[in-house]
VOBABA-11805 format. One record per residue (C-alpha): x, y, z negated. Coordinates in steps of 0.1 Angstrom, whole numbers, padded with zeros to 4 digits, always signed. Layout:
! residues N
XYZ...
//
This chain:
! residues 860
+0957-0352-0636+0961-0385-0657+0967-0417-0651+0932-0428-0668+0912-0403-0644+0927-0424-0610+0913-0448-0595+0923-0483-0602+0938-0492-0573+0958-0456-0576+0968-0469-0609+0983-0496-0595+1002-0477-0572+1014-0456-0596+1027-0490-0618+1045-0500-0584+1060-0467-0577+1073-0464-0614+1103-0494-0606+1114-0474-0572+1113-0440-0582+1141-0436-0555+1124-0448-0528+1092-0444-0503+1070-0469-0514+1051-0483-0479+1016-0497-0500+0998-0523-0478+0963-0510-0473+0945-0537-0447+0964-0528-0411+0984-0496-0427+1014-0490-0448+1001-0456-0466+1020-0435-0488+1008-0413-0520+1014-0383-0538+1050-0366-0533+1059-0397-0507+1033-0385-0492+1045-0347-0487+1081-0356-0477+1071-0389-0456+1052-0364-0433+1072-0344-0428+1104-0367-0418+1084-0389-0396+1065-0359-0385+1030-0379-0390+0995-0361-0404+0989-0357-0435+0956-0365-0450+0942-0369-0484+0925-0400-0502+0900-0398-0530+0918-0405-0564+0888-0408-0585+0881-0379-0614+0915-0365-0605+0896-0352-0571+0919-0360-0538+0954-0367-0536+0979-0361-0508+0978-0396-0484+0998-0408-0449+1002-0440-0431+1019-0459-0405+0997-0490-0386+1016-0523-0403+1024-0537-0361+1043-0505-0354+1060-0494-0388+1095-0509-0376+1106-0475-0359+1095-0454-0386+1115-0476-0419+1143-0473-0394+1141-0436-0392+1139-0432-0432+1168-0457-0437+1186-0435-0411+1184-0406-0427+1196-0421-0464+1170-0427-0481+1152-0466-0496+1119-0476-0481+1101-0502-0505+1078-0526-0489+1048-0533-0509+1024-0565-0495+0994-0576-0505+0998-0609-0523+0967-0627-0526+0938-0634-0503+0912-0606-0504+0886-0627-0501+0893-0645-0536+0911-0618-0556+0884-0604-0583+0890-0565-0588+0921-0552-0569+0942-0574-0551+0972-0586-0563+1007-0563-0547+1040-0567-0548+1075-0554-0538+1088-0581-0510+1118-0562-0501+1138-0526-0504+1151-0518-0471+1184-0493-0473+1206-0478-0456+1236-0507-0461+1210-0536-0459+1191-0526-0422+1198-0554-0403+1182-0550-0370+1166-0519-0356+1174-0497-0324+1201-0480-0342+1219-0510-0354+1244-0517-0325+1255-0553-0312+1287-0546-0314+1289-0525-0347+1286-0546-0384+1261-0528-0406+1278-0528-0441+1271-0521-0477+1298-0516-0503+1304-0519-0538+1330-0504-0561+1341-0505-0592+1374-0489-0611+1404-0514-0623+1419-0515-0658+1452-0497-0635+1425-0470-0624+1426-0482-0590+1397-0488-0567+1384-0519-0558+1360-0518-0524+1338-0552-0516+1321-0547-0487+1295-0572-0469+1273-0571-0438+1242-0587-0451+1228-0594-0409+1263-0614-0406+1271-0629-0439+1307-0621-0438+1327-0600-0466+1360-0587-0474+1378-0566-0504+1404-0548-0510+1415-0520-0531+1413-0487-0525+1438-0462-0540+1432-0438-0574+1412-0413-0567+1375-0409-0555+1391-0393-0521+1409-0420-0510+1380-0445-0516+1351-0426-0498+1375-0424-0467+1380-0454-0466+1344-0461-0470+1339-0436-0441+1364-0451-0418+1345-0486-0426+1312-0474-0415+1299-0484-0451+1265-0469-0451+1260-0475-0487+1280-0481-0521+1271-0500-0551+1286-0486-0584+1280-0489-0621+1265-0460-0642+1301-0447-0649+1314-0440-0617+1281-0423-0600+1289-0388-0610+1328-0392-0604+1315-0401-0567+1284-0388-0560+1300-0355-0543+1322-0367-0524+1295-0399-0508+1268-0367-0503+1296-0352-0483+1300-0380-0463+1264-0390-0455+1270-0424-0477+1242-0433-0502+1254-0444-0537+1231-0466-0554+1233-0477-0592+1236-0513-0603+1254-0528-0635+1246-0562-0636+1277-0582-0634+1262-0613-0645+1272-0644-0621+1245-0666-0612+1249-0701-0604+1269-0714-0575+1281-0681-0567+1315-0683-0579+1324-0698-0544+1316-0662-0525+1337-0646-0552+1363-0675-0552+1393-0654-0528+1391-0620-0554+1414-0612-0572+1401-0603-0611+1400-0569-0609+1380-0571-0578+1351-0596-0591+1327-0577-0610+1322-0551-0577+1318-0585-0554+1290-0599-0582+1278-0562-0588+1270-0562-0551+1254-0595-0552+1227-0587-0578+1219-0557-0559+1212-0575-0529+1193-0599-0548+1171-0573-0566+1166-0556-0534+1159-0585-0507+1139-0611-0530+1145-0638-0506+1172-0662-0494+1206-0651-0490+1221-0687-0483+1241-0672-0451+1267-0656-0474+1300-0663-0464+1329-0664-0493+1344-0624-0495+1371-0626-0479+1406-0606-0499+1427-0588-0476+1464-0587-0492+1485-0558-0484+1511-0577-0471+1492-0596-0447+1476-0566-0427+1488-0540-0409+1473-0511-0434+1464-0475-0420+1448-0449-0437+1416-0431-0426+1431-0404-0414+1459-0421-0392+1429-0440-0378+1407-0407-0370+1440-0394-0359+1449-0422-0335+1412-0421-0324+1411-0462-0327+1375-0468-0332+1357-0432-0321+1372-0403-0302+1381-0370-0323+1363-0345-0297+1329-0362-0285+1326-0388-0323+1317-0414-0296+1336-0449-0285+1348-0436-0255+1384-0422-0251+1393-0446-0284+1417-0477-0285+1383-0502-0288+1367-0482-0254+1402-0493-0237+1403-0532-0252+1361-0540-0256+1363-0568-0224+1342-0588-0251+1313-0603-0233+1294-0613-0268+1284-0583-0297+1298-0606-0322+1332-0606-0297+1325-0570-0299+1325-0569-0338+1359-0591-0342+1375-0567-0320+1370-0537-0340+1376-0556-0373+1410-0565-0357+1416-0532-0351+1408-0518-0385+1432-0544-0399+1460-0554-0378+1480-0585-0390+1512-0578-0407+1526-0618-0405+1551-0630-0379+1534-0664-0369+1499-0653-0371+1508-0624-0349+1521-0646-0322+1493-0675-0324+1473-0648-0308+1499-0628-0283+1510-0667-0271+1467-0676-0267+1463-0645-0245+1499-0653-0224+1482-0689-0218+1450-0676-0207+1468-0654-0183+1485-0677-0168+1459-0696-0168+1431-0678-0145+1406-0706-0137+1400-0715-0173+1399-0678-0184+1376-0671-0156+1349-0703-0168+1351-0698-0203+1347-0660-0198+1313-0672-0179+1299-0692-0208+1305-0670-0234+1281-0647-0214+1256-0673-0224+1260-0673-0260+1238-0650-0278+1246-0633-0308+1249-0665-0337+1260-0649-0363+1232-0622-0371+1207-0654-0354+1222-0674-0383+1216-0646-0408+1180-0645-0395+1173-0679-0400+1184-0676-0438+1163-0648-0442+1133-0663-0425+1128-0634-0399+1140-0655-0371+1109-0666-0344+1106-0694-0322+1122-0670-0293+1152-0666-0311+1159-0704-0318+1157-0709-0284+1188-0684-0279+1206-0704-0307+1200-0738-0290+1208-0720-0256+1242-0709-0272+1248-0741-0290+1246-0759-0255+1274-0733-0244+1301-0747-0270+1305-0782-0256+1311-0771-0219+1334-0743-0234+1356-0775-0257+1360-0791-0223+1371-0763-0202+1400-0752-0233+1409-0788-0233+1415-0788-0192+1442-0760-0199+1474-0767-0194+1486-0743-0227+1490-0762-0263+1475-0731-0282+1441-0734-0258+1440-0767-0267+1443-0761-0300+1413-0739-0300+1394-0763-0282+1397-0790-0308+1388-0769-0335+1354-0761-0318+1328-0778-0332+1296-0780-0309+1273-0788-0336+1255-0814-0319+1228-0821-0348+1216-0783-0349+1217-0783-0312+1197-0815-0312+1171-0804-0334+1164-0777-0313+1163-0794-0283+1132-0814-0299+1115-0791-0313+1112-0759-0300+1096-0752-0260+1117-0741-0230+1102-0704-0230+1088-0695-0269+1064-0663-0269+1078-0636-0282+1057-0638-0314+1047-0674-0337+1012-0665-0341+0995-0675-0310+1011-0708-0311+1033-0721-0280+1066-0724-0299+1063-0767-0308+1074-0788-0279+1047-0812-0269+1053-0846-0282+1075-0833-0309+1044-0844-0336+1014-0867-0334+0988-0848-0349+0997-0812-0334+0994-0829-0300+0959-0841-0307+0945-0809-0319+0960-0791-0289+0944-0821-0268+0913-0813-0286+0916-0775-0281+0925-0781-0246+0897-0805-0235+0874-0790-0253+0876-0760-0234+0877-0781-0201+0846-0793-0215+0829-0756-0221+0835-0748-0186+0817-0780-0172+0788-0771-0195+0786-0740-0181+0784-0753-0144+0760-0784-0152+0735-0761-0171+0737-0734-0140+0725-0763-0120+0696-0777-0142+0687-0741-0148+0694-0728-0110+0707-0696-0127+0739-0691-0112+0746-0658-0132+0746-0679-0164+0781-0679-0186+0795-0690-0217+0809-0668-0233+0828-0668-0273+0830-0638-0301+0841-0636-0335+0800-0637-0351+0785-0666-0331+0811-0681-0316+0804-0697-0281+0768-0687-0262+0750-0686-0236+0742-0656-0216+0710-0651-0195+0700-0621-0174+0667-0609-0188+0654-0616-0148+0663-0652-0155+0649-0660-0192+0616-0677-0179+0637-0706-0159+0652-0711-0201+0645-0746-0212+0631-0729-0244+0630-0765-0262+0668-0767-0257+0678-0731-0258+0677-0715-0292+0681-0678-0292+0704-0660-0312+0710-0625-0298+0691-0598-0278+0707-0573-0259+0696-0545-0228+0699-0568-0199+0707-0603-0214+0695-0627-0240+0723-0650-0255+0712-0687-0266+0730-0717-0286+0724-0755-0278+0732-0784-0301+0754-0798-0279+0774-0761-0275+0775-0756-0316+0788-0794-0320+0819-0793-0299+0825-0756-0311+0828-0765-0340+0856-0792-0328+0873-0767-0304+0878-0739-0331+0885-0764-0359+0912-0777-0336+0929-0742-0328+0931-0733-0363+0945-0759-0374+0967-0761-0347+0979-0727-0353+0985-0742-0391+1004-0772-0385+1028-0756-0358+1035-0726-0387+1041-0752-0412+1066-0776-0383+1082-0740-0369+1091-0739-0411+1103-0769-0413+1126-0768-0383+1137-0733-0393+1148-0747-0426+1168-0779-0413+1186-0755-0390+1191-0736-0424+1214-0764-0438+1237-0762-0409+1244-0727-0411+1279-0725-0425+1288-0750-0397+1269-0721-0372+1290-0694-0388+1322-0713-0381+1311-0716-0343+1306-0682-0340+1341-0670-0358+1356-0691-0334+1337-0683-0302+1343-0649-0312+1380-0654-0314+1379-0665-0280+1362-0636-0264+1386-0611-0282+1411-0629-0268+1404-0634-0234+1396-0597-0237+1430-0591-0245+1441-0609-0216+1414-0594-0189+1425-0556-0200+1466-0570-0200+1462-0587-0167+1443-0550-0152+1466-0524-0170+1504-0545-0160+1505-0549-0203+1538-0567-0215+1539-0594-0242+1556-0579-0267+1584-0596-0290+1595-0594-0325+1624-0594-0346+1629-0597-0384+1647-0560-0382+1638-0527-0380+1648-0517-0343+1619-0508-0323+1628-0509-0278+1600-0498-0256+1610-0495-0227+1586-0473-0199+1557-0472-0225+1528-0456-0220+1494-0444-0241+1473-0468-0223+1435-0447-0229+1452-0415-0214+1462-0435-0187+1430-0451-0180+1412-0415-0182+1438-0407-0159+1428-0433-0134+1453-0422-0109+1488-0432-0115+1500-0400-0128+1508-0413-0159+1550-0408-0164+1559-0434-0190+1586-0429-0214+1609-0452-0235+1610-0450-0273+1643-0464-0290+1648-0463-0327+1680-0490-0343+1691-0495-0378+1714-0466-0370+1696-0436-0355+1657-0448-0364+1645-0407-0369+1635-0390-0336+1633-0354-0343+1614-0341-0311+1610-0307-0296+1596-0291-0267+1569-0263-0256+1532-0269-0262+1513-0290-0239+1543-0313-0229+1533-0346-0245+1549-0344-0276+1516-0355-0297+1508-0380-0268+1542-0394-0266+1540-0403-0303+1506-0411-0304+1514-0439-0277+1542-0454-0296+1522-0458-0331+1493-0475-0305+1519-0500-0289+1524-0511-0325+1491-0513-0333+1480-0533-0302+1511-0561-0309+1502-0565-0340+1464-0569-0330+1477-0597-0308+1476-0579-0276+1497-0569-0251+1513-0534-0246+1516-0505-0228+1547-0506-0215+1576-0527-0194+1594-0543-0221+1585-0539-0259+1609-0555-0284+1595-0552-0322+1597-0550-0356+1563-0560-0380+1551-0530-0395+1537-0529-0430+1522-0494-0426+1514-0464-0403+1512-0432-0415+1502-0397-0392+1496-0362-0394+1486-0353-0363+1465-0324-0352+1451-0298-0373+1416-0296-0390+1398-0280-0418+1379-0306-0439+1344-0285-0444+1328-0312-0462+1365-0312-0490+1364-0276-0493+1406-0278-0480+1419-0256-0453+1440-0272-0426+1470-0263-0444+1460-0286-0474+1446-0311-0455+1482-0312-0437+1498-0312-0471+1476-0341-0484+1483-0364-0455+1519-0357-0457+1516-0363-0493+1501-0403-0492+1528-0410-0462+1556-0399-0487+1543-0414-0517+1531-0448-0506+1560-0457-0472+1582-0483-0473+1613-0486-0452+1590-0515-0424+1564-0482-0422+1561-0462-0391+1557-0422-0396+1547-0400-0374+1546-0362-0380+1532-0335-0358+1543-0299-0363+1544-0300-0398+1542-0263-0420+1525-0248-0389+1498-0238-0413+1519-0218-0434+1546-0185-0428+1573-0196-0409+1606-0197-0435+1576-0219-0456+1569-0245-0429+1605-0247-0419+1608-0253-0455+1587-0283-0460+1599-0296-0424+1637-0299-0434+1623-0311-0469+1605-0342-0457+1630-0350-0430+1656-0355-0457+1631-0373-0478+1624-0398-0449+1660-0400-0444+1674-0403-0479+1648-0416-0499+1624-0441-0475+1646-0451-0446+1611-0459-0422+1610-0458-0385+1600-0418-0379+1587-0395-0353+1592-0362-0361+1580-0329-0335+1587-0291-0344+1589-0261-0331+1612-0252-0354+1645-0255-0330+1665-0245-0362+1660-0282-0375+1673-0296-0348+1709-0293-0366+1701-0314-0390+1714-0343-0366+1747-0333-0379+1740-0340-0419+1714-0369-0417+1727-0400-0401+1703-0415-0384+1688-0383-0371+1688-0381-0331+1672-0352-0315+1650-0357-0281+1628-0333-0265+1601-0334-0238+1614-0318-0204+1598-0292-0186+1613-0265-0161+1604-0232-0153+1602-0219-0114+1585-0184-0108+1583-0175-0141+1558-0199-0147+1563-0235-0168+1560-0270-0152+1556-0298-0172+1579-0331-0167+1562-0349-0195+1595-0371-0197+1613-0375-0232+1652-0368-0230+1679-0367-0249+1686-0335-0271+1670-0310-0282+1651-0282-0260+1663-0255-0251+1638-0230-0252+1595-0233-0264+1579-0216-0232+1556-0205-0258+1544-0170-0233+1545-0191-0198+1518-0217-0220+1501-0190-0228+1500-0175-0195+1489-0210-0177+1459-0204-0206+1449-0173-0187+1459-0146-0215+1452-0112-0201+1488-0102-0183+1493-0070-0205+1495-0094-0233+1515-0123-0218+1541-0088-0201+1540-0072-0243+1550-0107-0256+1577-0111-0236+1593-0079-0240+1587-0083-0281+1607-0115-0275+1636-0100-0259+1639-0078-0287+1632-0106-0311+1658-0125-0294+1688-0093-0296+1680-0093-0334+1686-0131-0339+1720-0141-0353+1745-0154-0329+1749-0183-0343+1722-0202-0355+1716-0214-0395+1743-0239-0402+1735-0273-0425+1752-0271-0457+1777-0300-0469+1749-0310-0490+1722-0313-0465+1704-0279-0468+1703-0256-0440+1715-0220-0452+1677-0212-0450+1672-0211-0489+1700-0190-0483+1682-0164-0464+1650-0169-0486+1675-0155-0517+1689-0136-0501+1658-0115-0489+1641-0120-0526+1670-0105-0543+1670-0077-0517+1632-0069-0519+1625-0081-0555+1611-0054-0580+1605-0052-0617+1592-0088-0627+1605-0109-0601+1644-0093-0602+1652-0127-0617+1642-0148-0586+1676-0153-0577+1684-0169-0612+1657-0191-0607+1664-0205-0569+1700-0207-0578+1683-0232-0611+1664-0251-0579+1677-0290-0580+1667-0289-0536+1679-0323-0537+1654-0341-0560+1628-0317-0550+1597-0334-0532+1584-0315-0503+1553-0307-0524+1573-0295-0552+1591-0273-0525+1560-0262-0512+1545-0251-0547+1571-0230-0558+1573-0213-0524+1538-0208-0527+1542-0192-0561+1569-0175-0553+1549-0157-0524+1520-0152-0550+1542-0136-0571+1559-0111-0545+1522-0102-0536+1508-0094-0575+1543-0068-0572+1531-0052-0538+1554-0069-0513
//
């Protein structure tokens, strides 16, 4: 097949399809979207629709499907869904006067980071698309925007292509932007992931950009304008609802990684992937989606500053105590639609007359909610009220112009208040009367006629008629009646008089329908000009409903305003993890305190499986989290420092999609909380070198716990199982062992779920495993092997050294000298070379591992 043997309008196809070779191009073909060639194979398929076949001229028939243009909504949402570009293709020129093929073009490229509305695009979810680019410093810069919102915000990323896609992951960015260079470097790791990467390197900025670009820093710019041309190229319309990208410095927020934020389950639980049994399921009181929004973009970036931390915990105190107020606003805001994407619509010109009606209706929300802030009797209510603007012009305007109830769709007219224009009002008077008139026709010529069956009726080739039984044609004035159409049982006539005010009638409707288009466009465009003064409506109604969010769910759940010091000493007293408790739902929860002080700020805790251990420390790293959100907290009293950073490594999990066994992946978070904590960071570490032989993990344990303590000095929850650690409270300083209690009646283990001081005294490890229902020969074999284990243990257990090391090494030595053969005889030499104490827990857990590889290639 050729291009010269195709038909023309194949040809044309084919010129389309060459500019968006990545992408199913839907070609406008009268009330169908069809699709050609391989679009065609793999479009059918996906959207399960028949495939059919078109003539394509000498080449003989080509592979052909379609979606109907009114319902094609549901299937671009299903391609976009499942990563791939849908390229909408329109027919740009009437028809009836184009001569040969009519004229097509490309309106828009709908992908997965630019959907804006759609079943699967939730209210209370942003829909973003990324860009990023490398720095001069090799770091990663990530510019993100929500294109149905307008807002944006950058940041940095880390060094390698890891860090940034997980980041990109835990953002919910659907799709990256990056230059030529970096496609390959990240193209594995976004597959992996589900995110698209899409190719753009212009870096050209247009006119009057340099305002959305205005807050990045250097380095960051070129992926903020790199994202902009793509969205140009791709939407080909007005994207005037652009907010300025917002930079988030690293000192300002609260910054978690993505794995402490899987791990903490803040946005989406770990076991179902869903919102429920996460730290947003607990806090979403938010009556509006864009309330909805703010909240999770609070909790993906807590604050990290003092004052701005307590502008918001004071705000939700006020509207606590202040129930009335809190109780009315709470009311309106259920009457405010969502403005921001409305506003987004309106620059794109997709909104309809419906949905400026649910702008004006929110508009008229903002004045009454001014008034009710300004009643309060709390400054920082107040406050809030005077900043809220109630854009009275925009809300005037719509008031004007558009009807009470708009149809759901422009085209049949309805959505122009009457007496907003002259003219429209006499064409719909015209329209209006004329059919008044039709049906008096109809009634005055069944009298002079005495047929009572006769009717007017209207269709699309004569227009209006009149219908006569054939029984009734000979009591036809036939000097009046001119007939037009014959059919079985009636004949169908005009009259002068009919045809005449027809003509006014239609001619009235149509150009009715016209002028109302052209004032709907009009009005949409002035409501255009006000939308950065929308947008700041919205941030701040938004605000509001986060905040009286906060105090709804602290007013239920008995939360305490937490305070904060310029230290490092954290005091909670009686905290609790507050989405446990709420699953819970029946009081059982047994809260515990949490105290960490400039002098012992390293809890080492121990205690059997199943206690609490993870939960306890979980709770304390969401307490921080929810202060420094500007909520209250899970607990009686909660006294604070700010923390820059939270770091975890909590549960175990292979990452598949990385290739890295759980081990690794432990190794790898461990890793980024040791190289990048600062002394303000909180760590918390969950059974570390379980994945590993036991003298290894003990190892690493002892290693990081000195590293913490020595070299980084941060706030730090450690849990083991490795009771030998627990001496370490003798050699570091600010070491203080706890343990979660538990007692043991009958043989079997009962959980107290209450932290203590010290260190446990036994694991319970068989009486766990017996509540698990393990067969009873196993659970009765297990515990004689650990009697005997137990008789063969030293009587006094491994002693710290002077110089912080446990006599572990000790035993490792001694046990390689004893068993080493032939090429590794010199491994004493070489542990007795080992610096331990500038050794980082990786470089501890390297040669341990080659040391063990080693042993292995020798037959040990």
């Amino acid at each position: 097949m050729t291009v010269k043997t195709l038909t023309p309008m194949m040809r044309q196809y084919l010129e389309i399809k060459e500019d968006y070779k990545d992408a199913f191009l839907f070609f406008r073909l009268g009330d169908f979207y069809e699709m050609f060639f391989e679009d065609a194979l793999k479009a059918s398929q996906i959207l399960e629709i028949t495939l059919t076949a078109r003539d394509g001229g000498q080449s003989g028939k080509i592979p052909m499907c379609g979606v109907p243009y009114h319902s094609s909504a549901g299937y671009i949402e299903t391609l976009v869904r499942k990563g791939y570009k849908v390229a909408i293709c329109e027919q740009t020129e009437d028809p009836a006067l184009a001569k040969g093929i009519v004229r097509r073009e490309v309106i828009q490229l709908i992908t997965p980071g630019t959907l804006t509305e759609g079943r699967t695009v939730g209210e209370k979810s942003n829909v973003y698309i990324g860009s990023a680019g490398r720095t001069r410093k090799g770091e990663y810069a990530l510019v993100r925007i929500d294109l149905s919102t307008g807002e944006g915000t950058a940041t940095y990323a880390g060094h390698d292509p890891k860090s940034l896609i997980s980041e990109a992951e835990a953002l919910q960015i659907r799709e990256i932007v990056v230059p030529d260079e970096l496609y390959l470097d990240l193209h594995e790791q976004a597959q992996a992931r589900s995110i698209l990467l899409s190719i753009e390197n212009d870096e050209s900025e247009q006119e009057g950009e340099a305002v959305l670009t205005a807050a990045c820093p250097e380095p960051i710019r070129p992926s903020a304008v790199r994202l902009l041309r793509y969205l140009d190229r791709t939407q080909k319309r007005s994207l005037s609802h652009l907010r300025p990208v917002v930079y988030r410095e690293r000192k300002s927020v609260l910054s978690i990684d993505p794995n402490s934020r899987r791990n903490l389950e803040l946005v989406r639980s770990i076991r179902g992937g869903g919102e429920k049994g996460s730290l947003f399921w607990l806090l979403d009181e938010t009556v509006t989606a864009m309330g909805g929004r703010k909240l999770k973009q609070w909790i993906h970036e807590p604050l990290a500053e003092k004052r701005a931390i307590l502008d918001r915990t004071d705000a939700v105190e006020e509207l606590i105590g202040d129930f009335f107020v809190r109780g009315e606003i709470r009311e309106l805001l259920k009457g405010v639609y969502d403005i921001e994407r409305l506003a987004g619509k309106i620059a794109l010109g997709n909104a309809t007359g419906r949905e400026l009606a649910q702008l004006r209706r929110s508009l008229s929300q903002a004045g009454p909610i001014r008034s009710a802030l300004g009643s309060s009797g709390g400054d920082k209510l107040k406050g809030m009220g005077g900043a809220i603007d109630p854009c009275t012009a925009v809300l005037g305007i719509l008031e004007k112009s558009i009807t009470d109830d708009p149809p759901l769709s422009n085209k049949e007219g309805g959505v122009i208040r009457e007496g907003y224009h002259e003219r429209l009002d006499e064409l719909r008077d015209a329209s209006r009367n004329g059919k008044d008139w039709i049906a008096a026709l109809e009634a005055e010529e069944r009298r002079k006629t005495g047929i009572k069956s006769l009717k007017i009726g209207y269709n699309r080739v004569f227009g209006y008629y009149l219908e006569v039984t054939k029984s009734n044609v000979h009591l036809v004035d036939q000097e009046r009646y001119d007939r037009k159409q014959t059919l079985a049982n009636a004949e169908r006539y005009i009259t002068p008089e009919l045809k005449q005010k027809e003509a006014i009638i239609l001619n009235a409707e149509e150009e009715a329908l016209l002028l109302e288009a052209e004032l709907f466009q009009a009005v949409r465009e002035e409501v255009k000009q006000h939308i950065p003064q929308i947008q700041g409506l919205a941030d701040r109604l938004s605000t509001l409903d986060v905040l009286t969010a906060f105090a709804e769910v602290s007013e239920k759940y008995r939360f305490a305003k937490p305070a904060f010091h310029a230290g490092r000493k954290m005091k909670i007293t009686g905290g609790r993890h507050p989405v446990v408790e709420k699953m819970l739902d029946d009081g059982t929860y047994v809260p515990n305190d949490c105290i960490l002080d400039e002098g012992a700020n390293m809890l080492l805790i121990t205690g059997p499986n199943m206690s609490g251990k993870s939960t306890y420390m979980r709770q304390v790293a969401l307490t921080v989290i929810m202060a420094q959100i500007g909520c209250f907290v899970p607990a009686d009293h909660a006294e604070l420092p700010v923390t820059d950073q939270i770091f975890t490594r909590i549960g175990a999990a292979d990452d598949l999609a990385g290739g890295q066994s759980t081990f690794m992946v432990e190794m790898m978070e461990s890793r980024l909380a040791l190289a990048n904590a600062t002394p303000d960071s909180l760590l918390l570490f969950d059974e570390i070198g379980r994945g590993t032989s036991t003298y290894d993990g003990m190892a690493l344990a002892q290693a990081m716990m000195e590293y913490i303590h020595d070299e980084i000095g941060a706030n730090t929850l450690f849990s083991t199982h490795y009771h030998e650690l627990t001496g370490l409270s003798e050699t570091l300083g600010r070491l203080q062992n706890v343990h979660v209690a538990a007692a043991e009646q009958n043989g079997r283990v009962i959980f107290l779920h209450k932290v203590k001081e010290g260190a446990a005294d036994k694991s319970y490890g068989i009486q766990v495993a017996e509540l698990a229902g393990l067969p009873e020969s196993v659970i009765r074999r297990a515990d004689e092997l650990l009697g005997e284990f137990e008789a063969d243990r030293p009587a006094n257990p491994p002693q710290t050294e002077p110089a912080g090391q446990m006599s572990l090494f000790d035993e490792v030595e001694e046990e390689a000298v004893q068993n080493a053969k032939g090429p590794v005889s010199d491994l004493s030499d070489e542990i007795e070379r080992l610096d331990l104490l500038r050794m980082t827990p990786m470089d501890a857990f390297q040669w341990l591992h080659g040391m063990q590889e080693r042993l292995r290639q020798n037959g040990r």
